[in-house]
N, C-alpha and C positions, 0 to 999 in steps of 0.2 A: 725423828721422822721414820716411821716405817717404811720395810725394803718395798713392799707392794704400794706406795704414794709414790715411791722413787721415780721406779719401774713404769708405774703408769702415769705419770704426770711428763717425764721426757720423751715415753715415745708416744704417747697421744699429742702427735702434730702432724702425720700425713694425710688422713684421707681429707683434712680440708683442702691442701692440695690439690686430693684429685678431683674435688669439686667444684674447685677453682679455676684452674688451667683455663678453661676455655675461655673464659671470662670473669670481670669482677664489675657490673654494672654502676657505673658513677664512681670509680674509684680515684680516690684523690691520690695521686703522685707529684703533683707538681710544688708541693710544699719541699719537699728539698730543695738544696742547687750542689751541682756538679762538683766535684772536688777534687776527683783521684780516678786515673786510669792505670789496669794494669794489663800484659800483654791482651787477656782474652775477657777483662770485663771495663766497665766504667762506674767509678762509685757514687753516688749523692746520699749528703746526710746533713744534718746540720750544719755549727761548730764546733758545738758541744763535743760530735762524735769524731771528729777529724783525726784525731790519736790513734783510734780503734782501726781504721780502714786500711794500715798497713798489715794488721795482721789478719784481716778479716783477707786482704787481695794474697798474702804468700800462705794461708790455709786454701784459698779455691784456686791457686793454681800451680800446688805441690798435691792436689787430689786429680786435675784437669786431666791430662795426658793418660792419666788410669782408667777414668771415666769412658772419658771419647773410646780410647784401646778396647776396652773391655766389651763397651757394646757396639763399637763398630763403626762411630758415624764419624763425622767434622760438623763444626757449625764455623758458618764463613760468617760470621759478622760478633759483633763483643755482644757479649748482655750485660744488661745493666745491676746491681746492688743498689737497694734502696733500702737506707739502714734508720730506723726512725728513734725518736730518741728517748722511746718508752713505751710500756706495756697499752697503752691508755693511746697515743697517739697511733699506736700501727693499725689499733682493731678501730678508728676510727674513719685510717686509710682504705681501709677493706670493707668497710662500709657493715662493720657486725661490730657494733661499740658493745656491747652486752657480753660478747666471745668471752667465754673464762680463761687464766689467764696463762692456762698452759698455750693457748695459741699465740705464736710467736714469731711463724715463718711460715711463707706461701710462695709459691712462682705463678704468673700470668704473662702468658706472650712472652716477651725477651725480659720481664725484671724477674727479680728475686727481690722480697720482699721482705723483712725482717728486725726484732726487735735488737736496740745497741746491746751488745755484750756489757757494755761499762753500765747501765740498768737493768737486768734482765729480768725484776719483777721477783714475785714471790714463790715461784716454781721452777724457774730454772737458774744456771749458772753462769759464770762469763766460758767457763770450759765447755756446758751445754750447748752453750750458743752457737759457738766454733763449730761444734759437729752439725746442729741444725743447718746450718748455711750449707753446706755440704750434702745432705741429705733432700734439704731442697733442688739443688743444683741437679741431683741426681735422678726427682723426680722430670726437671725441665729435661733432661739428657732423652730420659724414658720419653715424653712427650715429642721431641727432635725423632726420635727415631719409629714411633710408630702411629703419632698422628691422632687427631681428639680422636678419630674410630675408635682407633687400637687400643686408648686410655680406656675407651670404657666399656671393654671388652677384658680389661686384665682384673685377676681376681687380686683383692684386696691384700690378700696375703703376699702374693707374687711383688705388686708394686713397694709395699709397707717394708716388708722384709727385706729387699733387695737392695732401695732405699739405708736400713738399719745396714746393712754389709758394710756397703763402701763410705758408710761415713763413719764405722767406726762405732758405733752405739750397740754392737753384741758383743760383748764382754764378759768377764767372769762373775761378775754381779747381776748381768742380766741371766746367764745360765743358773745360780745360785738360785735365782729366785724363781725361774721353771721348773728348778729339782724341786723345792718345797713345795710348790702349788700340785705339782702330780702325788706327792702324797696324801695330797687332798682328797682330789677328784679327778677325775681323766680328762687329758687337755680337749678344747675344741676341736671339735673336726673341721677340716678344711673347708668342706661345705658349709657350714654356720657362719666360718669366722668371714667366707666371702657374701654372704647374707646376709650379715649383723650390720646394723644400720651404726652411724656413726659414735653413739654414746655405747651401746652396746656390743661393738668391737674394742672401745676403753677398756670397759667393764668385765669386760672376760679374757684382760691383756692380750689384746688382741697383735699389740704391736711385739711383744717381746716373744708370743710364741710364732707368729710371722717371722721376728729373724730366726728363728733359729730352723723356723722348714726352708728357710735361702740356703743357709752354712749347712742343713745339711744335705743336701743338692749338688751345691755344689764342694765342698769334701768329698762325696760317695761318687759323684759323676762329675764336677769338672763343670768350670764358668761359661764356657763354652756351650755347653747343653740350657745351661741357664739361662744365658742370653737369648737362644733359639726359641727357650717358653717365652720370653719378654715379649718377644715380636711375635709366636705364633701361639699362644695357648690353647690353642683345641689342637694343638698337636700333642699334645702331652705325650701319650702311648709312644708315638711313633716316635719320639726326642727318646724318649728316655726306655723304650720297648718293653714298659711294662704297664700294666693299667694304674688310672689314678689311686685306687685302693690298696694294691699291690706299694705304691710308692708311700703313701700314709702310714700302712704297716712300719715300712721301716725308718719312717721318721720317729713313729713310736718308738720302735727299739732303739735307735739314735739317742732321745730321749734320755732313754734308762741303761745305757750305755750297753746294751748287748751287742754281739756279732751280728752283722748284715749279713744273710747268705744270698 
């Protein structure tokens, strides 16, 4: 398998996502039953899956307490995990049976959605999956704290990437393979990649150069500033006191490993 199928086959799974949150019309949930709670979720899966949900509950709530910290909020009540017991059964819960089959995980309301790690299909892993869960979670956290408005008011990149942080999906191999592609061609501009419609954010790895304008955000400035884009993005300038372009510059250079001045 080539590093670019890798790359973009595991982080093509946010903006469904974010086009989901608010809603998923006629979606079937109620084909699980309840099985496993843990402090801050509740799980339902088959039987099949019932093995899985211990590790699926100490991965979301050894990331939990980071999450909440890092951008701020609490959420008073559990959400739920709804873990399905294959590629073919989740996208039929979501009502996109046709989905390909990188799609694997989604949040709506208080569930988290997702396919069993013990099947995870032809594209991703039982190690992928673990991160997905988490990635999703982190979109619901985003959602907790700035409301369907603010969901659709963030730019693609800001959500995708930030996302890729805290679950652990920017890595050495995802860097690896943004070093190679800029020897190509010059990565997307932030403008595009928040413009590119959902197959065409795929297609121009949208999601792997997304994390790496989060890491380098916050490396150069500090999560904190970060967090303050999440909830306010037309502040950008004023977060970070320099203009948007000014800041792309030195993601560039970030990039290509030169000196930030």
């Amino acid at each position: 398998m080539k590093i670019s199928r890798v790359v973009l086959h595991r982080f093509s799974i946010g903006m469904f996502v974010l086009l989901t949150i608010p809603r998923l019309i006629g979606q079937n949930i109620d084909s699980l039953n309840f099985v496993k709670e843990s402090q801050h979720f509740n799980f339902y899966s088959t039987k099949g899956d019932i093995k899985v949900l211990d590790s699926l509950a100490i991965t979301l709530e050894n990331n939990y307490s980071k999450i909440m910290n890092h951008i701020g909020i609490q959420i008073d009540k559990k959400n739920n995990v709804r873990v399905y017991p294959n590629v073919k059964a989740f996208h039929v819960a979501i009502n996109q049976p046709d989905a390909p089959d990188w799609v694997v995980g989604t949040c709506h309301g208080d569930d988290l959605m997702m396919v069993s790690p013990l099947n995870p299909g032809t594209v991703h892993t039982y190690e992928s999956l673990m991160q997905v869960i988490v990635h999703e979670f982190v979109h619901m956290a985003i959602y907790y704290a700035v409301g369907e408005k603010g969901i659709a008011a963030l730019p693609k990149w800001l959500s995708e990437g930030y996302a890729l942080y805290e679950s652990g999906q920017i890595n050495d191999h995802t860097r690896k393979y943004v070093e190679s592609s800029l020897l190509k061609k010059a990565p997307p501009t932030w403008t595009e990649l928040d413009a590119a419609s959902d197959m065409e954010f795929g297609k121009m790895n949208g999601y792997a150069f997304s994390g790496t304008i989060v890491e380098f955000l916050i490396v150069t400035y500090g999560i904190d500033k970060l967090v303050l884009l999440i909830k306010k993005p037309e502040n950008i300038e004023i977060i970070y006191g320099l203009s948007k372009n000014a800041l792309e510059q030195q993601w560039i250079q970030y990039l290509e490993h030169e000196k930030i001045e």
